[in-house]
PAVEXKE-37977 format. One record per residue (C-alpha): residue number from 1; residue in three letters; chain; x, z, y. Coordinates in Angstrom, 3 decimals, always signed. Layout:
# residues N
+-----+-----+---+----------+----------+----------+
:   k :   r : c :        x :        z :        y :
+-----+-----+---+----------+----------+----------+
: NUM : ala : A :        X :        Z :        Y :
...
+-----+-----+---+----------+----------+----------+
# end
This chain:
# residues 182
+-----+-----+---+----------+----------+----------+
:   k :   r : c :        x :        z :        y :
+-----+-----+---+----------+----------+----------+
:   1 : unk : A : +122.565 : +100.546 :  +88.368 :
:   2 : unk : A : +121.706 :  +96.819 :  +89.599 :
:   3 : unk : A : +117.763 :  +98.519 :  +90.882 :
:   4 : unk : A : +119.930 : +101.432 :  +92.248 :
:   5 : unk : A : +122.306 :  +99.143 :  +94.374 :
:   6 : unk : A : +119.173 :  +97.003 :  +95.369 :
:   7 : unk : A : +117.401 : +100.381 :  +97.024 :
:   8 : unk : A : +120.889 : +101.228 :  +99.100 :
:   9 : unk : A : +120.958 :  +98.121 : +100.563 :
:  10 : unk : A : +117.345 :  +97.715 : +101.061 :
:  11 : unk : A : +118.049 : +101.174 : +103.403 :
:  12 : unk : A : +121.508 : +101.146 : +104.567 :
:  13 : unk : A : +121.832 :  +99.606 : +108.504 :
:  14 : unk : A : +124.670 :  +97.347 : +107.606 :
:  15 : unk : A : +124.915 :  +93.669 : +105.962 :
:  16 : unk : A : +127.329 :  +94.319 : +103.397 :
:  17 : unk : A : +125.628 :  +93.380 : +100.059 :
:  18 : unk : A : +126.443 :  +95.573 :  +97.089 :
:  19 : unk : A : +127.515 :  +93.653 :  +93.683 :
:  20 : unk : A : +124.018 :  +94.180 :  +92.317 :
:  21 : unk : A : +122.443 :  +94.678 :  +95.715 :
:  22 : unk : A : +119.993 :  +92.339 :  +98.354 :
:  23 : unk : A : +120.394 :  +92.040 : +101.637 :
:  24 : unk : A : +118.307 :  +90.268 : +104.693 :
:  25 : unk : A : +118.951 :  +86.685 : +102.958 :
:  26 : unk : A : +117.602 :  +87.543 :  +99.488 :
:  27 : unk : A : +114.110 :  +88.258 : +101.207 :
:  28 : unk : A : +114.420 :  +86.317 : +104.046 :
:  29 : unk : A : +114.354 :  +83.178 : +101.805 :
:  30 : unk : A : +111.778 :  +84.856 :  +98.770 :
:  31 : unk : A : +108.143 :  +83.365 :  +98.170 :
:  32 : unk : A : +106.810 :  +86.019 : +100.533 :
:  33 : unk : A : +109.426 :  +86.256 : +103.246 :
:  34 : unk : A : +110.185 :  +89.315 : +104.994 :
:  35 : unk : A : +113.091 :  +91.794 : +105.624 :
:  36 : unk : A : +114.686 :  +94.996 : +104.170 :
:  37 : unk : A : +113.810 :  +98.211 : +105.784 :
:  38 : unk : A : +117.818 :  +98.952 : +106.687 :
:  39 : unk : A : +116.391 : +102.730 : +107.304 :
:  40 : unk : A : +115.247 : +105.221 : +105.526 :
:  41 : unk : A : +111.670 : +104.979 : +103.813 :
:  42 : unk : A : +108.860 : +106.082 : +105.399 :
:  43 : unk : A : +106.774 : +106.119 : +102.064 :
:  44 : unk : A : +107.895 : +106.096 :  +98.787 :
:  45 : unk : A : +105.436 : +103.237 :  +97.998 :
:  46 : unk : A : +107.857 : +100.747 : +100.112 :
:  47 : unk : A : +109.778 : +101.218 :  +96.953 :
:  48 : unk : A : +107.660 :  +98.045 :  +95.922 :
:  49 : unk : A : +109.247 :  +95.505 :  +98.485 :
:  50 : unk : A : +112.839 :  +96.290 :  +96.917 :
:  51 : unk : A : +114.401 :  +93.302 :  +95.431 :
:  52 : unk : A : +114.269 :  +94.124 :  +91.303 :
:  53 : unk : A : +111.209 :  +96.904 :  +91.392 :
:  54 : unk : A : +108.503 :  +96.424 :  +89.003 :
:  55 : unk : A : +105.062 :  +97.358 :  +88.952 :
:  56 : unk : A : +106.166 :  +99.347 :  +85.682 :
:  57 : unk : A : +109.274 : +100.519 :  +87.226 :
:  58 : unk : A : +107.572 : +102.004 :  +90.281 :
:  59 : unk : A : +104.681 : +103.698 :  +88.537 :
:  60 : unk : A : +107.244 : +105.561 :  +86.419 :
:  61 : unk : A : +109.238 : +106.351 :  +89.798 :
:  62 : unk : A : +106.244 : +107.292 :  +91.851 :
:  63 : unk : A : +105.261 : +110.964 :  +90.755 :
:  64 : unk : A : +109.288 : +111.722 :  +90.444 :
:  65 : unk : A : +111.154 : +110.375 :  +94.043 :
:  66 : unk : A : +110.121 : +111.362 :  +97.967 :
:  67 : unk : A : +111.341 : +110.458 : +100.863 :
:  68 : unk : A : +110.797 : +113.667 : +102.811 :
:  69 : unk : A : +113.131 : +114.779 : +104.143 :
:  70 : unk : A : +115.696 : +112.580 : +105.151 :
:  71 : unk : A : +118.348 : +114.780 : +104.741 :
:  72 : unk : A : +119.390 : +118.199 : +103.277 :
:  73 : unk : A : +116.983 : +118.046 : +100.489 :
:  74 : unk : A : +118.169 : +120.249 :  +97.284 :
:  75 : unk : A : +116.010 : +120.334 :  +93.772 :
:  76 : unk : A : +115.306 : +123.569 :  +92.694 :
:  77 : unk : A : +116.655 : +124.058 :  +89.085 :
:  78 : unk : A : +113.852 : +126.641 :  +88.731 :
:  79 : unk : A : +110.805 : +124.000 :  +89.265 :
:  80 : unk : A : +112.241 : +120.640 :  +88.502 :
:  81 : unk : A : +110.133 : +118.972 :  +85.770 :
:  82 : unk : A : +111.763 : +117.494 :  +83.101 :
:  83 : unk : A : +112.114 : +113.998 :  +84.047 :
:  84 : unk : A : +113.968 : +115.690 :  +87.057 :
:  85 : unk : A : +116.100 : +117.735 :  +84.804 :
:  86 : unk : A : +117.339 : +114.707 :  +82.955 :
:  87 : unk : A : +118.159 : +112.663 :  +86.134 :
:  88 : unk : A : +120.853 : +115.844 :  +86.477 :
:  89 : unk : A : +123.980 : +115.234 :  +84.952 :
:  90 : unk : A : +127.850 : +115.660 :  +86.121 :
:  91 : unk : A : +129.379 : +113.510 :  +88.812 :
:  92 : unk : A : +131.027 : +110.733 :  +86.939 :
:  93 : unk : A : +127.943 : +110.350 :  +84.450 :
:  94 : unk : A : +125.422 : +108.132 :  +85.181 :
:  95 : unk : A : +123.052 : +108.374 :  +81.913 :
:  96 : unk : A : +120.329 : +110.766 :  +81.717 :
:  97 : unk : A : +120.381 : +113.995 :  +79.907 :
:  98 : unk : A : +119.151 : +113.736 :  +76.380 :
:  99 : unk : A : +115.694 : +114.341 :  +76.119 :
: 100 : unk : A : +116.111 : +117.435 :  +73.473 :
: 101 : unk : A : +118.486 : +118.860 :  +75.898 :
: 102 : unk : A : +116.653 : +118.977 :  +78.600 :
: 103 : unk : A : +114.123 : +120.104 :  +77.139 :
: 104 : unk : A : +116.191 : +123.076 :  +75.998 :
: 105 : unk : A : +117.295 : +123.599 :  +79.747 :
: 106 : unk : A : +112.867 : +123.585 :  +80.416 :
: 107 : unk : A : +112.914 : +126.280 :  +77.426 :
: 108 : unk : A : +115.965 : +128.803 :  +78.349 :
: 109 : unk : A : +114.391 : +128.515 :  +82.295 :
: 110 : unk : A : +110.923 : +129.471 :  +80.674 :
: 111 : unk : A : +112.665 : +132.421 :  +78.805 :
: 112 : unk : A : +114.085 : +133.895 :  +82.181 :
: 113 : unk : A : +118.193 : +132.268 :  +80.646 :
: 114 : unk : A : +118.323 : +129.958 :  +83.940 :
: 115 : unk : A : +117.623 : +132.198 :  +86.985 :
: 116 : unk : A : +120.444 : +130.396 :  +89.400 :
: 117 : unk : A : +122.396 : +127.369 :  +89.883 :
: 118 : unk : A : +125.246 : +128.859 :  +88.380 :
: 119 : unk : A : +123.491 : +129.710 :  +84.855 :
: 120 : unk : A : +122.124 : +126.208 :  +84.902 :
: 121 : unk : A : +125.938 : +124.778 :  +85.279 :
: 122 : unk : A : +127.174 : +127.165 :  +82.823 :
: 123 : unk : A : +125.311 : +125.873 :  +79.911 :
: 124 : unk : A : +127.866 : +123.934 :  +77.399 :
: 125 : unk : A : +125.997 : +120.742 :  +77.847 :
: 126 : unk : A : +128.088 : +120.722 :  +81.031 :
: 127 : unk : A : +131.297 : +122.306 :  +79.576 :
: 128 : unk : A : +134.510 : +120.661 :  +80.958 :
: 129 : unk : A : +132.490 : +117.894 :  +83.233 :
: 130 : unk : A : +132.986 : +117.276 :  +87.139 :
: 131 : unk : A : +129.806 : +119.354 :  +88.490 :
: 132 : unk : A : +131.180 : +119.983 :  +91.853 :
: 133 : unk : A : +128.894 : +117.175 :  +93.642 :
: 134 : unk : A : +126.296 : +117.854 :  +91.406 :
: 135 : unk : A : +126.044 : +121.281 :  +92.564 :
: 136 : unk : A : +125.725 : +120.151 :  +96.008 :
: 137 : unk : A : +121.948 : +118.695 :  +95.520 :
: 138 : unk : A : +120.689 : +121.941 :  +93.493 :
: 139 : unk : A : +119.507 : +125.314 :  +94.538 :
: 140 : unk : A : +116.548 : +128.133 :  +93.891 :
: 141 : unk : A : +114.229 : +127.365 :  +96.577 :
: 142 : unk : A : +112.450 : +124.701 :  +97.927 :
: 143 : unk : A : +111.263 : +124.330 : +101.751 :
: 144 : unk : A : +109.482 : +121.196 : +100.986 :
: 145 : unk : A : +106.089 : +120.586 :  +99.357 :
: 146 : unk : A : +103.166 : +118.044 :  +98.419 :
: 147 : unk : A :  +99.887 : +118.945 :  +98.839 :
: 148 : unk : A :  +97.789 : +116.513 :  +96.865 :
: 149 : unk : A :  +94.363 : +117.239 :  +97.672 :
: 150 : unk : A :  +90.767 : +115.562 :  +96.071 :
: 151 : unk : A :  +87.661 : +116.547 :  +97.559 :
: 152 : unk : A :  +84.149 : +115.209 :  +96.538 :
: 153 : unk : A :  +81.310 : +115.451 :  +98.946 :
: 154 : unk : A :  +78.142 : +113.900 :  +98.882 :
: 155 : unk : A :  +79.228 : +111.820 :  +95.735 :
: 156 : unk : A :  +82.116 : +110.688 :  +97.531 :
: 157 : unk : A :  +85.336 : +111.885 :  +96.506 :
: 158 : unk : A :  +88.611 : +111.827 :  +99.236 :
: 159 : unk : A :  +92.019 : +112.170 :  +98.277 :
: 160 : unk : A :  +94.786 : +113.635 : +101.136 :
: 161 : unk : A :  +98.503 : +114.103 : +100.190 :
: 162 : unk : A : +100.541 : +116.634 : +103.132 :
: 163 : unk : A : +103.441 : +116.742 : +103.439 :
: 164 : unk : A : +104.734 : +120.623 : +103.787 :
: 165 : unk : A : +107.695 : +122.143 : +105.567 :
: 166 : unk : A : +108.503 : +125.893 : +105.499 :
: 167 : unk : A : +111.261 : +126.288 : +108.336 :
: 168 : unk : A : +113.113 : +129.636 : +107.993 :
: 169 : unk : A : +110.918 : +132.389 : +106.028 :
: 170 : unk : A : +107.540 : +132.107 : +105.740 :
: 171 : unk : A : +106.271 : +129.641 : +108.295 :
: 172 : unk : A : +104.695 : +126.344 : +107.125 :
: 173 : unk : A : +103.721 : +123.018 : +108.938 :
: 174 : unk : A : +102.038 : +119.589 : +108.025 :
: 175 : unk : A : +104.705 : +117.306 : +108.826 :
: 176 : unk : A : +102.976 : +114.124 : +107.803 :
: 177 : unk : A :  +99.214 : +113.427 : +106.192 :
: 178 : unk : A :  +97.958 : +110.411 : +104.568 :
: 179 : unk : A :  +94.555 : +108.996 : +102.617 :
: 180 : unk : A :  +94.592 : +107.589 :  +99.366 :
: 181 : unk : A :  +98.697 : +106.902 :  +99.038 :
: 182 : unk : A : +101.831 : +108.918 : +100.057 :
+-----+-----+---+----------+----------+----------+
# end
């Protein structure tokens, strides 16, 4: 919750520090001055700067969080990995799924059981919870992707992350492209 609060306020415009949150004068006045983004990310790897973030912490976040886009972003229920399947769970909950269960969600979804959002949701781990915001942030599709690409040549080897966009139905741009971290 407290590392949660901390990455709001290290993006939100305003001053107003959350109860577990930093604002300007918590880094202003740290060992290695400087100042919260108060925008959105441009990389997930500013992650690090956030008051609370570990090395630990971040390399478990890393392969699991984006910041593209900004908005309008849905997972798909049909591709999340698990730790993205656990991170879903109903509005007032705050926990993550139980491992076993989620990994029962991974199973029925292998089995052809979890073919929409709906037949996710219906499962009775969710029976009688508050899904309605939860349902917001899923769908079957995904318009964005990350191309993580290693090349060796020569005896040199080059690693390129893209970042994908497929705008309406089949067309797909670069949108952003970076060496060595994303």
């Amino acid at each position: 919750m407290a590392l949660t609060e901390a990455i709001s306020d290290f993006i939100d415009a305003d001053a107003d520090k959350r109860r577990n949150g930093a604002e300007a004068e918590e880094y202003r006045y740290s060992d290695f001055p400087y100042l919260p983004a108060n925008q959105s990310l441009a990389s997930v790897s500013e992650l690090r700067a956030v008051k609370g973030m570990t090395r630990g912490i971040y390399q478990a976040l890393r392969p699991w969080v984006t910041v593209w886009p900004e908005t309008g972003a849905k997972i798909n229920v049909l591709t999340a990995p698990l730790p993205v399947l656990r991170s879903l769970n109903a509005d007032d909950r705050w926990e993550p799924l139980p491992l076993i269960e989620a990994e029962r969600l991974l199973a029925m979804r292998a089995e052809g059981e979890v073919a929409s959002v709906d037949d996710l949701l219906s499962d009775p781990l969710f029976e009688g919870q508050s899904l309605t915001e939860l349902k917001t942030l899923l769908d079957v599709r995904s318009d964005w992707f990350l191309l993580d690409a290693s090349v060796e040549l020569l005896e040199r080897e080059r690693h390129l992350f893209s970042v994908l966009h497929r705008r309406g139905g089949s067309a797909v741009s670069a949108v952003f492209r970076s060496e060595g971290e994303l």
